[in-house]
OpenMM code with the backbone's topology and positions (N, CA, C; nanometers):
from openmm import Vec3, app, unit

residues = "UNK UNK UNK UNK UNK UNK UNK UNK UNK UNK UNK UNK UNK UNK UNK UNK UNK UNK UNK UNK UNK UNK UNK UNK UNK UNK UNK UNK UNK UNK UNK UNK UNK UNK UNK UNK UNK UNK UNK UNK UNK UNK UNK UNK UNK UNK UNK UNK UNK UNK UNK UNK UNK UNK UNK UNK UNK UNK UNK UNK UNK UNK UNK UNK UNK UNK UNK UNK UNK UNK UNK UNK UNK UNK UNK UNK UNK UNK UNK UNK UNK UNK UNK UNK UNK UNK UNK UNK UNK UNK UNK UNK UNK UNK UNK UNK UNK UNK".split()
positions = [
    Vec3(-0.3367, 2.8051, 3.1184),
    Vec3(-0.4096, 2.7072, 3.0414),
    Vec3(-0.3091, 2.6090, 2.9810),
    Vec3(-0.3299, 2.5021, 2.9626),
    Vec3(-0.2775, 2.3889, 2.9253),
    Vec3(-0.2584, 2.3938, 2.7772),
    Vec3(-0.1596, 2.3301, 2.7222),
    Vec3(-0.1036, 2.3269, 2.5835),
    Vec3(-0.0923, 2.1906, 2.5278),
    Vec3(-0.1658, 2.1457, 2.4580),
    Vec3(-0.2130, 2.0284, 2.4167),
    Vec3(-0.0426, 1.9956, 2.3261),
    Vec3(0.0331, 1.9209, 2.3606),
    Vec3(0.1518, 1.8749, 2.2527),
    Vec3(0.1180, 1.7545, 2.1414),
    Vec3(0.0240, 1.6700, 2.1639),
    Vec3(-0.0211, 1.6137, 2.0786),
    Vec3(-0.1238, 1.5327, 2.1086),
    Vec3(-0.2163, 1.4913, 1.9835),
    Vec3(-0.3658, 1.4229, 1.9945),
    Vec3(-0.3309, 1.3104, 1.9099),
    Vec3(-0.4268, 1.1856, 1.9305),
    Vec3(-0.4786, 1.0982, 1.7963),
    Vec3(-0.5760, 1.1614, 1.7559),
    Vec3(-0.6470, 1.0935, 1.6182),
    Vec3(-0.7659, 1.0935, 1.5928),
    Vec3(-0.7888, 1.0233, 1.5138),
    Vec3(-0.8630, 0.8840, 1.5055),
    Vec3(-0.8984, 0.8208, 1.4656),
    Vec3(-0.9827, 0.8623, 1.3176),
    Vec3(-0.9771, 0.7812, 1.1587),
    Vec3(-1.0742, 0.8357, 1.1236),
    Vec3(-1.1130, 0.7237, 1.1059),
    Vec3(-1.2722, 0.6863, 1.0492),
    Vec3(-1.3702, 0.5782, 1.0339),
    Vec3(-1.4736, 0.6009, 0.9323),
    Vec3(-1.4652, 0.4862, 0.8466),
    Vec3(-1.5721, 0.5237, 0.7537),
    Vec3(-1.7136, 0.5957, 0.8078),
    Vec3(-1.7518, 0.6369, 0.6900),
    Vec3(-1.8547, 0.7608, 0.6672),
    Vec3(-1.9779, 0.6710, 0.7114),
    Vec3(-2.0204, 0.5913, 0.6540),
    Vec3(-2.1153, 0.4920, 0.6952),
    Vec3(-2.0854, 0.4568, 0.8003),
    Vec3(-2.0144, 0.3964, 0.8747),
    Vec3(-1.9733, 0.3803, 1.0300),
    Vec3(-2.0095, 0.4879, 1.1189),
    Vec3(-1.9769, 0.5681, 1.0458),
    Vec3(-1.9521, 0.7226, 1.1556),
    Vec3(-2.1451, 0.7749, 1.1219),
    Vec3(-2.2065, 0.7756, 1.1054),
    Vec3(-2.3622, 0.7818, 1.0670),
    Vec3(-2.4071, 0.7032, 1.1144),
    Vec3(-2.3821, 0.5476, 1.1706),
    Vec3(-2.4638, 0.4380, 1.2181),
    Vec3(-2.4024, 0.4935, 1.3488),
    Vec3(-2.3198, 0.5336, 1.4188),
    Vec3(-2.2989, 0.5388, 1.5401),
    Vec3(-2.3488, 0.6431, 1.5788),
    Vec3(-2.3674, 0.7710, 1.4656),
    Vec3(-2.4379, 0.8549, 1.5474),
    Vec3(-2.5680, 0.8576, 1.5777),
    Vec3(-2.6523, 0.7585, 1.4782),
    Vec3(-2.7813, 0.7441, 1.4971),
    Vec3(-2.8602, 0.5973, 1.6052),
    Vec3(-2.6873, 0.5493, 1.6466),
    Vec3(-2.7268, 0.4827, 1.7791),
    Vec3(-2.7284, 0.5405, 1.9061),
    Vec3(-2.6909, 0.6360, 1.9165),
    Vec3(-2.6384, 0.7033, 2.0293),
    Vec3(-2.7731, 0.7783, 2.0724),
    Vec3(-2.7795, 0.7497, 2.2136),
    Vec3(-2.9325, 0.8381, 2.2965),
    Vec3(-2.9808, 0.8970, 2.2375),
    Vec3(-2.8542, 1.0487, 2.2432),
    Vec3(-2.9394, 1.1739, 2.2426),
    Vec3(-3.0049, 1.1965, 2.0177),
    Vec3(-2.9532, 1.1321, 1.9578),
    Vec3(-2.9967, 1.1250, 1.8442),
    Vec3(-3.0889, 1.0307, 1.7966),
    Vec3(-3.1655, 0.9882, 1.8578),
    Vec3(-3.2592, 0.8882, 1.8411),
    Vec3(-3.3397, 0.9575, 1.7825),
    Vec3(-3.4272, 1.0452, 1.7910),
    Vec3(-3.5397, 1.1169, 1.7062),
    Vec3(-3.4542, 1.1632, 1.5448),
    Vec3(-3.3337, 1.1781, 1.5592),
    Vec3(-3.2826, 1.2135, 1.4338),
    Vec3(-3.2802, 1.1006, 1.3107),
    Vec3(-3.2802, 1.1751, 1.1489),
    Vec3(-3.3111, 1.1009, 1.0619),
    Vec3(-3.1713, 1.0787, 0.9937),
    Vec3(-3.1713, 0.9709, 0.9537),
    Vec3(-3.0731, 0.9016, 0.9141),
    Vec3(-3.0521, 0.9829, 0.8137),
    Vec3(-3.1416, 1.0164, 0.6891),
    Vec3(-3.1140, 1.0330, 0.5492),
    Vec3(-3.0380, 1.1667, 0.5562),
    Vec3(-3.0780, 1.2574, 0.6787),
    Vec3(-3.0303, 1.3867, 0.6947),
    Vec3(-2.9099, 1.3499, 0.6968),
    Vec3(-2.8717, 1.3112, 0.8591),
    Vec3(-2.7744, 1.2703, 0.8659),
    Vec3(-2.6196, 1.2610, 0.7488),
    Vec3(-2.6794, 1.1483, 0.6819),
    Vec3(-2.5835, 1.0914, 0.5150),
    Vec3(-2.5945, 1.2095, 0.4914),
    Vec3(-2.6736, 1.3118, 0.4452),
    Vec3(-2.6587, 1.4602, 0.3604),
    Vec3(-2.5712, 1.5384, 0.4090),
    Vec3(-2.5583, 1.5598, 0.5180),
    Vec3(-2.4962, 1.6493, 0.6483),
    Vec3(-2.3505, 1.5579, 0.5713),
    Vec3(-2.3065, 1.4446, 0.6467),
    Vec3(-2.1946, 1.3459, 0.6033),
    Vec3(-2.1389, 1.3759, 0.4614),
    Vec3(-2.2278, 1.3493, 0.3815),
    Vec3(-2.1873, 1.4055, 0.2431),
    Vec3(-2.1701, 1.5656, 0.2050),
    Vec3(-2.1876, 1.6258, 0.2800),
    Vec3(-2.1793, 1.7838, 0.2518),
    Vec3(-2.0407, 1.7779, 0.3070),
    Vec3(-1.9894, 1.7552, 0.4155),
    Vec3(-1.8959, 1.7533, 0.4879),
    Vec3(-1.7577, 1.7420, 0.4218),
    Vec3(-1.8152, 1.6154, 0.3830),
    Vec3(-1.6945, 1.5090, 0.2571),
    Vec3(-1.6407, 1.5938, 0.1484),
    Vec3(-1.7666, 1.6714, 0.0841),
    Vec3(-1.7463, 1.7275, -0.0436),
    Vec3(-1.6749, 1.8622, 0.0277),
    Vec3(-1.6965, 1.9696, 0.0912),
    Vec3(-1.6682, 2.0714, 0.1602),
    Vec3(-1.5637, 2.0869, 0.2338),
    Vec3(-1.4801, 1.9840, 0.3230),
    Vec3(-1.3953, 1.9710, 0.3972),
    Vec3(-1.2134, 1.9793, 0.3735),
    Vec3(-1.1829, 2.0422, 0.3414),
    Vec3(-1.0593, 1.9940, 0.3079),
    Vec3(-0.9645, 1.8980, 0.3805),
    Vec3(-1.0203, 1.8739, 0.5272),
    Vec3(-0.9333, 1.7655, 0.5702),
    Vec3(-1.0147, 1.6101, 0.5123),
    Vec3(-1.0736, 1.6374, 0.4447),
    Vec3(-1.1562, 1.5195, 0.4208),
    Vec3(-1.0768, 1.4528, 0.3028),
    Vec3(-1.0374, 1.5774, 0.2007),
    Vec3(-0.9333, 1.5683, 0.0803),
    Vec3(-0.7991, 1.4921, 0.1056),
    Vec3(-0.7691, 1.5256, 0.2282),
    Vec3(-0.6330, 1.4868, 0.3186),
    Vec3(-0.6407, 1.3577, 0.3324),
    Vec3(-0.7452, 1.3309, 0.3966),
    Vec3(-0.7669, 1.1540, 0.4220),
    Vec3(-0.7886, 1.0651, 0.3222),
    Vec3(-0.8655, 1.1415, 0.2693),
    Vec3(-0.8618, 1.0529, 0.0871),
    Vec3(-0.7446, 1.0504, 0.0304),
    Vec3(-0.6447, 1.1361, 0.0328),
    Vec3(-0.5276, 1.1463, -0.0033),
    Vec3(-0.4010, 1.0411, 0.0326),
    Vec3(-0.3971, 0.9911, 0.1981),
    Vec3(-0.3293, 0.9334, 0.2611),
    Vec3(-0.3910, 0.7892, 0.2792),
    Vec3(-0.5360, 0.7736, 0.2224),
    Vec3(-0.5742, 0.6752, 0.2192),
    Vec3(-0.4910, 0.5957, 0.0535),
    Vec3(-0.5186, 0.7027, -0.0281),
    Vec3(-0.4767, 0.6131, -0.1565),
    Vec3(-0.3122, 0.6006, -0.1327),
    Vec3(-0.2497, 0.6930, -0.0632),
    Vec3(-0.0815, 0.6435, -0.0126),
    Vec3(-0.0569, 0.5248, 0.0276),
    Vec3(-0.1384, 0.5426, 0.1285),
    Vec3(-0.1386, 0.3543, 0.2676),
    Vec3(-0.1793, 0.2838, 0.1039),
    Vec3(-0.2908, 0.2905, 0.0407),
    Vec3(-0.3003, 0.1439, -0.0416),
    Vec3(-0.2045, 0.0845, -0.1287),
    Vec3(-0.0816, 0.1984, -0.2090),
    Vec3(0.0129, 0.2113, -0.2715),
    Vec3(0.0879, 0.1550, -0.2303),
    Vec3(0.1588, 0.2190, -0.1226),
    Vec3(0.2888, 0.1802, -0.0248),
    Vec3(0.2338, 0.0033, 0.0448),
    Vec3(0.1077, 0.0038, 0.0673),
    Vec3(0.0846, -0.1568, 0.1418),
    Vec3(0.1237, -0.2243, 0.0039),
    Vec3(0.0462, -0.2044, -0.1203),
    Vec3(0.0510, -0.3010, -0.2459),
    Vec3(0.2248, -0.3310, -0.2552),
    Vec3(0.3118, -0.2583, -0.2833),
    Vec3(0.4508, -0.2269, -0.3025),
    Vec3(0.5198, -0.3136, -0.2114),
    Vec3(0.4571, -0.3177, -0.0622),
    Vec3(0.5523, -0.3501, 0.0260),
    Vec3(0.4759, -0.5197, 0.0290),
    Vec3(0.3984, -0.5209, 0.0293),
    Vec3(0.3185, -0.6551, -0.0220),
    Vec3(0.4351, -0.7244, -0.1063),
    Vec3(0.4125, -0.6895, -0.2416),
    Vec3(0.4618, -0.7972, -0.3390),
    Vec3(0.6588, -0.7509, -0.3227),
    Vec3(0.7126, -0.6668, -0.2319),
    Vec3(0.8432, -0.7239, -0.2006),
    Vec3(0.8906, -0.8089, -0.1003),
    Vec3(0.7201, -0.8086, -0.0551),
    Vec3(0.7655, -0.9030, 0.0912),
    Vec3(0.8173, -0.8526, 0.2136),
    Vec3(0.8255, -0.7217, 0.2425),
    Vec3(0.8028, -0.6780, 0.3225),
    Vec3(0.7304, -0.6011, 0.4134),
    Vec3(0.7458, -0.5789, 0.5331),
    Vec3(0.6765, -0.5222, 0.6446),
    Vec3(0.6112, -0.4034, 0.5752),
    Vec3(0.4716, -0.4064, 0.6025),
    Vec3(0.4318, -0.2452, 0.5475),
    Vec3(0.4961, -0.1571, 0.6680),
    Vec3(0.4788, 0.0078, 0.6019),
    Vec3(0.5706, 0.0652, 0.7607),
    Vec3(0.4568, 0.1693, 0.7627),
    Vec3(0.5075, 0.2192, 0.9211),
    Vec3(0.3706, 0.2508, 0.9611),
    Vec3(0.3508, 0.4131, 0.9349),
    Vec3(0.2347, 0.4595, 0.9080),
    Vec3(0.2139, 0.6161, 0.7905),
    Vec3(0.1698, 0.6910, 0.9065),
    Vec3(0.1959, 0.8356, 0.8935),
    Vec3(0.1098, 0.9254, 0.9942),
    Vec3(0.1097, 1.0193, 0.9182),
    Vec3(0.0165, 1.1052, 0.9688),
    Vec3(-0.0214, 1.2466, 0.9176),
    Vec3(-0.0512, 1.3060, 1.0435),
    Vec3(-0.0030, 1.4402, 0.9702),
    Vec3(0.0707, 1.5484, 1.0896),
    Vec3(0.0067, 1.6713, 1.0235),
    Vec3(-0.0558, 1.6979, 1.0965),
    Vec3(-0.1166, 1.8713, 1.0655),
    Vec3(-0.0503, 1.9508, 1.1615),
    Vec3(-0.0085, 2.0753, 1.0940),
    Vec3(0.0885, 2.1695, 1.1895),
    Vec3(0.0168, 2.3169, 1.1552),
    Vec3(0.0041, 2.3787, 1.2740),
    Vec3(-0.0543, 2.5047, 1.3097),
    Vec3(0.0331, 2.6198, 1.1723),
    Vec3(0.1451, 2.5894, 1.1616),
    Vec3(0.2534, 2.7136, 1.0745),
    Vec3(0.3526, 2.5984, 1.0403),
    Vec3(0.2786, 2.5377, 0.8829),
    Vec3(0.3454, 2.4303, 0.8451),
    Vec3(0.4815, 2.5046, 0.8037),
    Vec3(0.4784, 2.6686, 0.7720),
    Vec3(0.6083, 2.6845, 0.7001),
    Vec3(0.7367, 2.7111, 0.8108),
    Vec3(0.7029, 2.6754, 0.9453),
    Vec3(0.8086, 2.7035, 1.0979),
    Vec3(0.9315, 2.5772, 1.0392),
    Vec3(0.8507, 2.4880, 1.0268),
    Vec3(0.9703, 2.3254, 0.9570),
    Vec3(0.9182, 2.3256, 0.8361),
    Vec3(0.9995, 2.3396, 0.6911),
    Vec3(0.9569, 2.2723, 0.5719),
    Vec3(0.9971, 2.1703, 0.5785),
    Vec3(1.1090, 2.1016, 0.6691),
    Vec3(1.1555, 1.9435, 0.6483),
    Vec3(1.0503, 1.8160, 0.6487),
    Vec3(0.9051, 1.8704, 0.7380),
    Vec3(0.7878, 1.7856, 0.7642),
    Vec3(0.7301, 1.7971, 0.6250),
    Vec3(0.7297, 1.8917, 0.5467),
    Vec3(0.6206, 1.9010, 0.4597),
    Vec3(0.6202, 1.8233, 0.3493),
    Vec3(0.5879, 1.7608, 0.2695),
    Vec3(0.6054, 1.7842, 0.0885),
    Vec3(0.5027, 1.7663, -0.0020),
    Vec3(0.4995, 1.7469, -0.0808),
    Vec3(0.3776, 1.7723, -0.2222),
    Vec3(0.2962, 1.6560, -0.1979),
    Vec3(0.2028, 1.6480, -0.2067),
    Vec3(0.0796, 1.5705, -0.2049),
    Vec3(0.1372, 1.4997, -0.3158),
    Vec3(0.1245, 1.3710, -0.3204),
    Vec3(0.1690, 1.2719, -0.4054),
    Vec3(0.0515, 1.1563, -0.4895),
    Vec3(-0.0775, 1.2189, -0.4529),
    Vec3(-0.2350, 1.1440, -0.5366),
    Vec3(-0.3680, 1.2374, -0.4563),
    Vec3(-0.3930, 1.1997, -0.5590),
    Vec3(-0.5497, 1.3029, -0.5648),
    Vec3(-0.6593, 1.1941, -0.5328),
    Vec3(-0.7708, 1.2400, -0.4881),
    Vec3(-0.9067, 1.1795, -0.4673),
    Vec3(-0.9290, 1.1193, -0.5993),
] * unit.nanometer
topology = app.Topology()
chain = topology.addChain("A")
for resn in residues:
    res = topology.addResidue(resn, chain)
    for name in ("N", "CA", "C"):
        topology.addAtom(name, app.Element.getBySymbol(name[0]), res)
């Protein structure tokens, strides 16, 4: 079996991600409002959801900063690792909260 070495994954607002699923064929009989509930359970429940909120308020920080010095914003990734403690050099402290 094949060993995946690495993926993207795009994320997209919550409202985005609910209008596309309720365009799509096979969800046509489905209700929107559920839908948002399902979405919002997710949000609140998820801990990678915490993650993205997390790296979202980073990117706005680091863009503002690199903004008013006039330079290039640089470009952010997030890296989820199966046995984050194999490298601690990748890791470090969460630096803002939701």
């Amino acid at each position: 079996m094949a060993k995946f070495l690495s993926a993207q994954l795009y994320a997209i607002d919550s409202t985005q991600a609910t209008e596309i699923r309720v365009n799509h064929l096979a969800n046509e009989q489905c209700n929107i409002r559920i839908l948002d509930q399902i979405d919002r359970f997710f949000g609140q429940h998820n801990r990678l959801s915490d993650t993205y909120c997390m790296l979202r308020g980073v990117e706005s920080r680091v863009m503002a900063e690199s903004n008013e010095a006039g330079e290039d914003v640089p470009v952010m990734n997030m890296v989820f690792k199966h046995d984050r403690h194999s490298d601690q050099r990748g890791y470090n402290v969460p630096t803002t909260t939701r």
